[in-house]
N, C-alpha and C positions, 0 to 999 in steps of 0.2 A: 504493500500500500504506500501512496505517496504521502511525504510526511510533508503537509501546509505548512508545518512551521519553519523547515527548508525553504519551500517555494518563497514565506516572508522573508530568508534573509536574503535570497537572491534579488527579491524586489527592494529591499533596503537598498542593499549592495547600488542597486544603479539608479534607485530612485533619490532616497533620503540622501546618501553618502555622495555619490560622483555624480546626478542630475545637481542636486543644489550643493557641489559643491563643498559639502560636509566633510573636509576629510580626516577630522577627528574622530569620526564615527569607527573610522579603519580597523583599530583595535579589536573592538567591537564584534565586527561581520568579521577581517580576516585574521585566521588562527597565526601566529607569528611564524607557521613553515609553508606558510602558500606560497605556490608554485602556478605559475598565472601565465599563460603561454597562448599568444594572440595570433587572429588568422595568419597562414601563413603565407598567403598572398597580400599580406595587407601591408601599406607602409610602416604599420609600427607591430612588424612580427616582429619573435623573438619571447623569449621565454625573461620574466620576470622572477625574485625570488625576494621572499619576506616581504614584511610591509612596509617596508621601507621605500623598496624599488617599485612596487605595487603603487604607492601613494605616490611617486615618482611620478607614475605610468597615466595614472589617472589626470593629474595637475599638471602634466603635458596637453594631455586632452582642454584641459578648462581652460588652460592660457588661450585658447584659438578658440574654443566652440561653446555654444549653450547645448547642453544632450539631454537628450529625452528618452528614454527608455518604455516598451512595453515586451510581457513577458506573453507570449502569443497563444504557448499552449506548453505543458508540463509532464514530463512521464519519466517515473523510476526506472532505473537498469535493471539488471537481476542484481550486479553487484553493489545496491544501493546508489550511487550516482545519479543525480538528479540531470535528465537532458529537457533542455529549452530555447523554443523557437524564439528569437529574440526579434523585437522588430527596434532600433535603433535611428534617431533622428540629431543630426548636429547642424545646427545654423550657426555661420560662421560668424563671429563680431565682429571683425574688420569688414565686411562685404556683404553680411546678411542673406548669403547663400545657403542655402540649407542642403543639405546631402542626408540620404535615405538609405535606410541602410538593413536587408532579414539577413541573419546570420543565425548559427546555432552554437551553443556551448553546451558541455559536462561539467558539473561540478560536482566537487567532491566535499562533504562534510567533518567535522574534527569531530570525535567521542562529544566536547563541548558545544556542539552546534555550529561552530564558526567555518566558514569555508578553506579548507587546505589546498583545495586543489579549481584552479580554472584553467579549463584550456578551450579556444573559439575554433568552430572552422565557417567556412568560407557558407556554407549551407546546412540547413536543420539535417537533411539529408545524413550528410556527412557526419555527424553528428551523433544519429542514430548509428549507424553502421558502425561508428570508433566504438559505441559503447554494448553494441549485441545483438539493437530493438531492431525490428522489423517495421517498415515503413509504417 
């Protein structure tokens, strides 16, 4: 069964935390050995580590963008991993472009609730099939 209180941190995570900017919140939502590894076609691949370089990763994002996050739809792994369609929106403050963005993520849970493990790919797709699930 999918644990809702997962699904709330993941929507903390981009909503409360790196939507407004919160990034005191970090503690909080990531466990201090998260491992945070972005699409890898994207300009800011590459693999993140603790929250240091997390909160880094994020406050790079907010220097350029205002983001918006929705969590689109939600489904446990067998090996507990929570995967989610993400639907992602950045308008740019210098230009007030906005760029649109469905990708999908894995996350991974600490015994404490907090996430240890994020990794994005390119599509929900993608997504499902790293972590087991069938379309």
């Amino acid at each position: 069964a999918m644990s809702q209180e997962n699904v709330g941190t993941v929507a903390r995570l981009y909503n409360e935390c790196w939507g407004l900017g919160n990034l005191e919140l970090v503690p909080e939502i990531l466990h201090p050995d998260i491992v945070w590894t972005a699409i890898e076609s994207a300009p800011d691949s590459g693999t993140r580590r603790g929250q240091v370089e997390c909160r880094a990763h994020m406050n790079d994002w907010l220097e350029s963008f205002d983001l918006g996050h929705a969590i689109e739809e939600a489904r446990s792994a067998p090996d507990g991993r929570l995967v989610c369609a993400l639907h992602g929106v950045g308008t740019e403050k210098r230009t007030g472009l906005t760029t649109d963005i469905r990708y999908g993520a894995a996350f991974r849970f600490a015994p404490d609730g907090r996430l240890v493990e994020i990794h994005e790919y390119a599509t929900h797709q993608e997504a499902l099939e790293a972590v087991g699930l069938p379309e």
